[in-house]
C-alpha positions in Angstrom: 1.9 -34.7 -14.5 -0.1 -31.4 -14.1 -1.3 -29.3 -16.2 0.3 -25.9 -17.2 -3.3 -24.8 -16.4 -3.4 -25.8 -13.0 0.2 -24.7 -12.3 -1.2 -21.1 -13.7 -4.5 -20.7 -11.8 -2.7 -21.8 -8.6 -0.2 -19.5 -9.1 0.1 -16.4 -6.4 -1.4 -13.2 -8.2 -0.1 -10.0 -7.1 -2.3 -7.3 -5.7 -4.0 -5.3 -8.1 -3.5 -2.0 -8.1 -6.9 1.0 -7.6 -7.4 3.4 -10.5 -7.9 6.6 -9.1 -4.3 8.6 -10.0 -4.4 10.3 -7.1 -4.7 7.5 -4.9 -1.8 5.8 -7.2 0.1 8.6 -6.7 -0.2 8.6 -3.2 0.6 5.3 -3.1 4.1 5.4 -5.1 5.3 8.1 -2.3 4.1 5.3 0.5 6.4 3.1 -1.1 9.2 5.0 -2.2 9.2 6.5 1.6 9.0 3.0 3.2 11.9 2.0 0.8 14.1 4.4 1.8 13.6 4.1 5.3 14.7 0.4 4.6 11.3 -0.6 6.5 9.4 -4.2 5.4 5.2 -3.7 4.9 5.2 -5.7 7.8 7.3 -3.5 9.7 5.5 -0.6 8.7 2.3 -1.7 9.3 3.2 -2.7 13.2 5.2 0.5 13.8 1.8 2.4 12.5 -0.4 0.2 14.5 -2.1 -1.0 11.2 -2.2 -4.5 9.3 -0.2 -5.4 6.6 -3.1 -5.8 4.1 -3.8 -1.9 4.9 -0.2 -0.9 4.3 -0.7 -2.7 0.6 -4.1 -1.5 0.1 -2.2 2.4 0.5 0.4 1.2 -1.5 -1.7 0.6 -4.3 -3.8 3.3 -4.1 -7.0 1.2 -3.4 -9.8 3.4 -2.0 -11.5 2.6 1.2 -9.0 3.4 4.1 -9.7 5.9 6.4 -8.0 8.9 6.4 -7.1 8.2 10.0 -5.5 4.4 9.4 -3.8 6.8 6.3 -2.7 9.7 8.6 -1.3 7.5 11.3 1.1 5.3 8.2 2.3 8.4 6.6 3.2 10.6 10.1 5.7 7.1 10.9 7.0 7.8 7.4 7.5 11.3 8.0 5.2 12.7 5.4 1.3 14.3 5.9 -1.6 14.5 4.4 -2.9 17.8 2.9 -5.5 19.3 0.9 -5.0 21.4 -2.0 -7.1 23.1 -4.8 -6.9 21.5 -7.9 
């Protein structure tokens, strides 16, 4: 019999998520958009021309992806990036 311990560390962990709000923020309208449109990550990500690990890095507002790989997931979603002062 196992241990609960090796149940646990074998366990799959979920993605963890950035820290930056903005990027979070971001993130949450990624989802919510990709949600709606009734689209998988997977789908999403081939549509865009991206990988799926891209498409959950976005979706948890993890810094690092180019704002290109970014621009060319949101314009399938329907949405833009845009720059405001804060």
């Amino acid at each position: 019999m196992s241990d609960i311990s090796d149940i646990t560390s074998k366990r799959r962990r979920h993605a963890s998520t950035g820290n930056d709000p903005v990027l979070l923020a971001l993130g949450n309208q990624i989802r919510h958009a990709r949600l709606t449109n009734g689209m998988t990550q997977e789908e999403l990500a081939l549509v865009s021309g991206v990988g799926r690990e891209l498409v959950i890095q976005l979706e948890n507002g993890k810094p690092g992806v180019t704002l290109g790989k970014a621009a060319r997931v949101l314009a399938v979603l329907g949405l833009q990036l845009t720059a405001q002062e804060r």
